[in-house]
C-alpha positions in Angstrom: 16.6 -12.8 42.2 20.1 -11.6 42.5 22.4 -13.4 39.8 25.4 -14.1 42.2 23.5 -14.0 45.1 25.1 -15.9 48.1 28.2 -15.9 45.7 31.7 -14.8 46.6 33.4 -13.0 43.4 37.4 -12.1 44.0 38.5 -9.3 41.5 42.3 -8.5 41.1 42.9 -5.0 40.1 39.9 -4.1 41.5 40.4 -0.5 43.0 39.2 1.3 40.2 37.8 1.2 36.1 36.5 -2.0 35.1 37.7 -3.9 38.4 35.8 -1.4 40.6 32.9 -1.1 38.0 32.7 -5.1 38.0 33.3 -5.6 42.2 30.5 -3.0 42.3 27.9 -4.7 40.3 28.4 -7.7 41.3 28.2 -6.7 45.4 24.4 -4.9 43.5 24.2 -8.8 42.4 24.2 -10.1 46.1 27.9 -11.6 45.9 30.3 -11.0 48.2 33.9 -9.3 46.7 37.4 -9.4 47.6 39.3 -6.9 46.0 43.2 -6.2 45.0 45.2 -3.5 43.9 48.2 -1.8 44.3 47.9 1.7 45.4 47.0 0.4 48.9 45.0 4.5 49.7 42.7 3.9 46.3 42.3 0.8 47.3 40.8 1.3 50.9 38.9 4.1 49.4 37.1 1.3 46.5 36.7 -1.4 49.0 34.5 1.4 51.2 32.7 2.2 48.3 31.5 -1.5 47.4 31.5 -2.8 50.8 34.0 -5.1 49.9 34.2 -8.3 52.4 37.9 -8.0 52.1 40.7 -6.0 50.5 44.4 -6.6 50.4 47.2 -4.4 48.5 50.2 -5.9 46.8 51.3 -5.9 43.2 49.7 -9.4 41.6 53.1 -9.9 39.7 54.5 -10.7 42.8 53.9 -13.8 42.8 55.4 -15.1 45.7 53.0 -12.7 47.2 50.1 -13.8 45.1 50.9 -17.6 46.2 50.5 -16.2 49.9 47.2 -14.4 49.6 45.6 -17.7 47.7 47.3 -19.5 50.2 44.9 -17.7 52.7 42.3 -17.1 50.5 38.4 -19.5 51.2 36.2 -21.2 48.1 35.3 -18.7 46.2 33.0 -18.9 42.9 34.4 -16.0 40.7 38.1 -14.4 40.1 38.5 -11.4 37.3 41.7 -10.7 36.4 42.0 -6.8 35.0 45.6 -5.6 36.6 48.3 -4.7 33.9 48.7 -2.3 31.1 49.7 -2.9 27.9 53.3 -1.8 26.3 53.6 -0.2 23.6 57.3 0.3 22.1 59.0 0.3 18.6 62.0 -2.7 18.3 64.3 0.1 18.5 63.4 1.6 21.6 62.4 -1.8 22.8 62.7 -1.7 27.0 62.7 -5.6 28.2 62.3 -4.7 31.1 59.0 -3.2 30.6 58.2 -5.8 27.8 59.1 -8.6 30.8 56.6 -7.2 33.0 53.9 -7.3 30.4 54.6 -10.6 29.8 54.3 -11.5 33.5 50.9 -9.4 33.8 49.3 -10.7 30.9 50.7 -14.5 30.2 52.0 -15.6 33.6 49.5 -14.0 36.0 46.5 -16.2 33.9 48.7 -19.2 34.4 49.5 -18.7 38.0 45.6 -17.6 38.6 44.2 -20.4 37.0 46.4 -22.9 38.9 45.4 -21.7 42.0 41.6 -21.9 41.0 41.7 -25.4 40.9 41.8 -25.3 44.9 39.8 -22.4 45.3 36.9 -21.9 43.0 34.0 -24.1 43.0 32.5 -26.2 40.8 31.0 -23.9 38.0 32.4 -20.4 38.9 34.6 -19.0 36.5 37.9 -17.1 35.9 37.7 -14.3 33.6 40.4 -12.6 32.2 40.8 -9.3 29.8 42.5 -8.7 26.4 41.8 -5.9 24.0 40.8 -5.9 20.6 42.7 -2.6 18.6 46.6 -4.8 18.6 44.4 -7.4 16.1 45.4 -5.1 13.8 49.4 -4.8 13.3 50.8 -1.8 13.3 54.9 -0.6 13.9 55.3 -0.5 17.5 52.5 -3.6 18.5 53.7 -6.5 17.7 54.3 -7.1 21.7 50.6 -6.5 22.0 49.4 -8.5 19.1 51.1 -11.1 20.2 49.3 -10.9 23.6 46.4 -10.5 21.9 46.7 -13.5 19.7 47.9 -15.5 23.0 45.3 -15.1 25.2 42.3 -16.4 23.3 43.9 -20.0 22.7 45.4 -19.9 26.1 41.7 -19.5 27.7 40.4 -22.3 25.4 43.5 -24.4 26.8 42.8 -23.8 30.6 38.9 -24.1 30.2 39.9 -28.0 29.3 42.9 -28.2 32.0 40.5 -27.2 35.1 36.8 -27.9 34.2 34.0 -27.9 35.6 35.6 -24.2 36.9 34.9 -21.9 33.6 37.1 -20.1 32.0 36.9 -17.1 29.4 37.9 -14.1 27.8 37.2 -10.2 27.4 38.8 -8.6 24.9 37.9 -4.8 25.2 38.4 -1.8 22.6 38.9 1.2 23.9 37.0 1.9 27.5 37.3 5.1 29.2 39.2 4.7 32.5 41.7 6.3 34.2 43.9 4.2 32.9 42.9 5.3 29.5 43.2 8.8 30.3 46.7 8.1 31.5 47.8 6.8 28.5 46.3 9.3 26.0 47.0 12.4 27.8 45.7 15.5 26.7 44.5 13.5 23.9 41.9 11.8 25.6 38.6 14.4 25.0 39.6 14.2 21.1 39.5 10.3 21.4 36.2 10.2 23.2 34.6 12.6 20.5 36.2 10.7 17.3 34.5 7.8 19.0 31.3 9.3 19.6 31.1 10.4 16.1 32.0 7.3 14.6 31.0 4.3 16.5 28.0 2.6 15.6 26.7 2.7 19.1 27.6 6.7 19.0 28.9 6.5 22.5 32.2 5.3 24.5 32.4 2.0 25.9 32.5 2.4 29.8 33.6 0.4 32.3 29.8 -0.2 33.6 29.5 -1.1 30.1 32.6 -4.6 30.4 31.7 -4.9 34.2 27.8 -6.0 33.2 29.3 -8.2 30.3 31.8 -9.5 33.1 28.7 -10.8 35.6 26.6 -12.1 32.7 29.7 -14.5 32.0 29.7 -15.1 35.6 26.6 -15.8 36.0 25.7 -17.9 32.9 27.2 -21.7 33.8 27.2 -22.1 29.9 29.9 -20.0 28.6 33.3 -21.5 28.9 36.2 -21.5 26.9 35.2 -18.7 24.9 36.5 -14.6 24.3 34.3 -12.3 24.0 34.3 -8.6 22.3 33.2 -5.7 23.7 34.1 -2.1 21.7 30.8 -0.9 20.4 31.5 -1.7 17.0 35.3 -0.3 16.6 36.7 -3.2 14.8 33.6 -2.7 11.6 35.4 0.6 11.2 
């Protein structure tokens, strides 16, 4: 039997890495997928590649915009949340601006999501939202991403209470090679994936097949609320 068969699973930030990785397995699982994005050519492009029921492109921290599309949105059983990056910036180079907008894609957008899912979802489906794992460990230049980091996990717990019996949860990644990953390190990236490879107790990269299939067991398993969950093939023993 497919695990989300008959099941409609909306993923924002799904035109590519884990979004596209998880909107594809979980079409494989016999759901139906909505996708988002904000490059509006990538995201025709993923939404012909998963057969996606419906895809729309706007940024999700717009959120007069994001009110809208809910607004027209049917019951659905499953929303994953992976748009945003994370910001990285010493306190004296510190750009608000930039520091606001990760705020708004990694505090606010769970907020507004989750309110919304109280009209939406149905009874037992579940948000799932992603964190990271590496800003657990403080370093000059994190302490906007460790305090993310530290955020997230208590603000899941929180929501799972505020709008049962919809589940809510957590996955906090290490590093995962995706373009967005490549984007950020630059021509650093091939000596990142080998230091990994060689020390890693898994002796591979995490990909994003590797979150998605995590992401639609949480989906799939009605038990699991309220709850974050790691997945960086053993970085943090190292």
């Amino acid at each position: 039997m497919n695990a989300l068969g008959g099941q409609t699973v909306l993923v924002i930030g799904g035109s590519a890495g884990i979004g596209l990785e998880t909107a594809r397995l979980a079409r494989a699982e016999g759901a139906e997928v909505i996708i988002t994005g904000r490059n509006a050519d990538r995201l025709e492009q993923a939404a012909e590649e998963v057969g996606a029921a419906r895809a729309e492109a706007f940024d999700a921290t717009d959120f007069e915009r994001l009110d809208e599309f809910f607004g027209d949105l049917p019951a659905i059983d499953h929303v994953l949340v992976t748009a945003g990056s994370p910001y990285y910036g010493p306190l004296a180079d510190f750009d608000f601006e930039r520091a606001n907008r990760n705020t708004d894609q990694h505090l606010w957008l769970p907020v507004r999501v989750a309110k919304h899912a109280v009209d939406k979802v149905r009874p037992g489906g579940t948000l799932l939202f992603m964190s990271g794992t590496g800003a657990r460990r403080t370093y000059p230049g994190l302490f906007l991403a460790s305090a993310m980091t530290a955020a997230l996990p208590a603000l899941v717990k929180g929501l799972a209470l505020e709008i049962a019996p919809v589940r809510v949860n957590l996955i906090a990644a290490g590093f995962v090679d995706t373009p967005l990953s490549a984007q950020l390190l630059g021509d650093q990236l091939d000596n990142r994936r080998q230091q990994l490879r060689d020390t890693l107790p898994i002796r591979r990269v995490v990909g994003p097949a590797d979150v998605a299939a995590l992401a639609v067991h949480l989906m799939a398993n009605t038990a699991l609320t309220g709850a974050t969950y790691d997945i960086d093939g053993g970085q943090q023993l190292l």
